[in-house]
C-alpha positions as CSV (number, residue, x, y, z in Angstrom):
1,X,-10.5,10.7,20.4
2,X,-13.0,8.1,20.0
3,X,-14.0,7.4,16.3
4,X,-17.5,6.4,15.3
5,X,-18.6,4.0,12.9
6,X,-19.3,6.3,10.2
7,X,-15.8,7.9,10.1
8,X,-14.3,7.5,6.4
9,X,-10.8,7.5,5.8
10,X,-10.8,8.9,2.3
11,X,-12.4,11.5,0.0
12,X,-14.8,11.1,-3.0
13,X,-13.8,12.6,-6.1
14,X,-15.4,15.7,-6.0
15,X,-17.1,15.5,-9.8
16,X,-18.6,12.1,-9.8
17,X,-18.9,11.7,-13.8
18,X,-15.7,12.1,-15.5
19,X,-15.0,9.6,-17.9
20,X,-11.5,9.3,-18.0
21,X,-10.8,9.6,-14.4
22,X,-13.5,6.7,-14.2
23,X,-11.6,5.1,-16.7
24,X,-7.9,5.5,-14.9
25,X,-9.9,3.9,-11.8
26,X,-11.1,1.1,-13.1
27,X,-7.4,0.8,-14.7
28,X,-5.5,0.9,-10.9
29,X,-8.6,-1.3,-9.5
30,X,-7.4,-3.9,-12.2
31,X,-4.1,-3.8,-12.2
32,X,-4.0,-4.4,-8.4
33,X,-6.6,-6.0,-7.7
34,X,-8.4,-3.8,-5.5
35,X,-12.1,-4.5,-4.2
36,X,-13.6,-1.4,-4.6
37,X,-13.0,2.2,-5.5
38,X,-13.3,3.1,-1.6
39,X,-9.6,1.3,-1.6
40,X,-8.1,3.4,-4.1
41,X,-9.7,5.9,-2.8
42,X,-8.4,5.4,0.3
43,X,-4.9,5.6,-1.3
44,X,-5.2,8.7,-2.7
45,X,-6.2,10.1,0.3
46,X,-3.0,8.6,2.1
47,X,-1.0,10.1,-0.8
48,X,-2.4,13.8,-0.6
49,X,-1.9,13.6,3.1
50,X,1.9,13.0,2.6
51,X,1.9,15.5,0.4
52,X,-0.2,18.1,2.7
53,X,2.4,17.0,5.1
54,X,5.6,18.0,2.9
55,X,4.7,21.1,1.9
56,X,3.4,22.1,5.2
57,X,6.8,20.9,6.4
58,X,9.2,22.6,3.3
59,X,6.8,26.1,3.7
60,X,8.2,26.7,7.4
61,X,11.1,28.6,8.2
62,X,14.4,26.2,8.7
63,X,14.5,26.1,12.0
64,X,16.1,23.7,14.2
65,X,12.3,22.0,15.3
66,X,11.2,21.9,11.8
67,X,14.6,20.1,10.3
68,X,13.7,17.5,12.6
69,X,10.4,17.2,11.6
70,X,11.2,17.0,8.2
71,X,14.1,14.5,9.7
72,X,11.0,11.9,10.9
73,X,8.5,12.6,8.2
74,X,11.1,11.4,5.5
75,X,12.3,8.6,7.7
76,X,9.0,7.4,7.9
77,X,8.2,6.9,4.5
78,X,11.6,5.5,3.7
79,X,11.2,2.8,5.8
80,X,7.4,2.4,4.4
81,X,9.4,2.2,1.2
82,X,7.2,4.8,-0.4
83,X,10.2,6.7,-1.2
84,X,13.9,5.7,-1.4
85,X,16.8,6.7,0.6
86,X,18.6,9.3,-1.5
87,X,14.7,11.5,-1.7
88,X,14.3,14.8,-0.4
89,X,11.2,16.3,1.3
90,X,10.2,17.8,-1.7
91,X,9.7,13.9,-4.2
92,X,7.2,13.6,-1.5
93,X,5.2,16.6,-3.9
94,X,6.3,14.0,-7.1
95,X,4.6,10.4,-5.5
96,X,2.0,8.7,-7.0
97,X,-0.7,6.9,-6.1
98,X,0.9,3.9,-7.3
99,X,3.9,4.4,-5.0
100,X,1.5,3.7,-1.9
101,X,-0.7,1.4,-4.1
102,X,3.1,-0.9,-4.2
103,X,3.0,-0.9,-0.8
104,X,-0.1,-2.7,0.4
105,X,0.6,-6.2,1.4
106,X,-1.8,-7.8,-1.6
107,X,0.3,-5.8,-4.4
108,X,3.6,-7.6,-2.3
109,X,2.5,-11.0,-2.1
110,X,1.7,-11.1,-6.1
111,X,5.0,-9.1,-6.9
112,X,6.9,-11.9,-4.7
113,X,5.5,-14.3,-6.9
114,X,3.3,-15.9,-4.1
115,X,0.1,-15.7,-6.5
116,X,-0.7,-15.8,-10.1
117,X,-2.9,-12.5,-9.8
118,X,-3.6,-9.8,-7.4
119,X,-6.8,-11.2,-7.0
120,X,-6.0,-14.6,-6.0
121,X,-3.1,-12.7,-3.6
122,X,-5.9,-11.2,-2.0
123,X,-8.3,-14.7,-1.5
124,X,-4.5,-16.3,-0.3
125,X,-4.4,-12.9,2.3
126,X,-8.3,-12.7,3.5
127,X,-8.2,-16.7,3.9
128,X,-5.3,-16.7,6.1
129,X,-2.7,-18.4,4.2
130,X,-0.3,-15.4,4.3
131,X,2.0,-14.5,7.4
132,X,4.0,-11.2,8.1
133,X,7.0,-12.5,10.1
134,X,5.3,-15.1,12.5
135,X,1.6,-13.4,12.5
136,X,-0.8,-14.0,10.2
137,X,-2.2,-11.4,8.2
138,X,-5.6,-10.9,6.9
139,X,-5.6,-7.8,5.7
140,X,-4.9,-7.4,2.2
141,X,-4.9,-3.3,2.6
142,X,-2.1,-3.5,4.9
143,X,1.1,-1.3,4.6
144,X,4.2,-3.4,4.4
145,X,7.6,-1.5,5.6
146,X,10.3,-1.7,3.2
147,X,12.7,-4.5,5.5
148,X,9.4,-6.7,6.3
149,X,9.4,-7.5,2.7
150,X,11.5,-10.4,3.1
151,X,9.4,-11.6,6.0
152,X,6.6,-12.2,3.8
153,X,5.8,-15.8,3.3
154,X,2.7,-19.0,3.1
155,X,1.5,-19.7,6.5
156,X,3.7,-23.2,7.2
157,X,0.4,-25.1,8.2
158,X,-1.8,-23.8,5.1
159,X,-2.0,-26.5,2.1
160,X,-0.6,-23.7,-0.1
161,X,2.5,-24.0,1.8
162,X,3.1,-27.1,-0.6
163,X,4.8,-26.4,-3.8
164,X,3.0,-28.9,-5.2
165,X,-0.3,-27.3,-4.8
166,X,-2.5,-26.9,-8.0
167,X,-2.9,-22.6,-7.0
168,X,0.9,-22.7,-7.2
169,X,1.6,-24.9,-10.0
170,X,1.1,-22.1,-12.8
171,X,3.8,-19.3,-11.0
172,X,6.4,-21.4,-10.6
173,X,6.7,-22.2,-14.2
């Protein structure tokens, strides 16, 4: 299936002027730097997806297809780390949007300590100075599984691979 330009990946709140959710945006746009509403956004729409997905998959009968299902859907957001290994189908119904919000690769970088803010993780990201294993990434929306945390790092032939760099004087303090 071929998708066109205009396709959106999310869904816009459905009453434009509410105050306090306007307020709670601006709030999760802060606090991790996102560009836009469109990102968050975008989140929640990954969010009630996973949670379309769990109750679609806990309203069938326990047979021995759906158990398996079940089986991959959980596994799949274990390793995405948007829930933990000892969760059940149904914390799926109990995320947040912060728990996919954790795992973009911006929010990562800054919680690594790699920046001094989630924006400056993302300028670090969108210029290139970030790498993912031995690719680099420029995506600051990108979903980061669980055990590629650690993989996370400066791009060896950026200048903010230097400790000594003035970005990365104030976080190592």
């Amino acid at each position: 299936m071929a998708l066109g330009s205009n396709t959106k990946f999310y869904e816009t709140p459905n009453h434009p002027y509410q105050g306090e959710r306007i307020a709670d945006e601006q709030n999760l746009i802060g606090r991790y730097g996102l560009k836009n509403k469109e990102e968050l956004w975008r989140a929640q729409s990954e969010l009630r997806s996973y949670r379309r997905e769990a109750r679609k998959l806990l309203g069938r009968a326990e047979g021995e297809g759906s158990r398996f299902e079940a089986d991959e859907f959980l596994t799949r957001l274990k390793r995405l780390g948007v829930l933990n290994e000892t969760d059940a189908l149904d914390d799926v119904l109990s995320l947040d949007v912060t728990d996919v919000l954790e795992r973009r690769l911006q929010t990562v970088v800054y919680r690594k300590g790699y920046a001094n803010t989630p924006e400056q993780a993302r300028q670090f990201i969108s210029h290139g100075h970030i790498v993912l294993g031995d690719a680099r990434v420029t995506r600051p929306g990108m979903k980061v599984e669980a055990d590629a945390e650690g993989e996370v790092g400066f791009d060896e032939h950026s200048p903010i691979a230097d400790e000594l760099h003035p970005e990365r004087a104030e976080a190592q303090e």
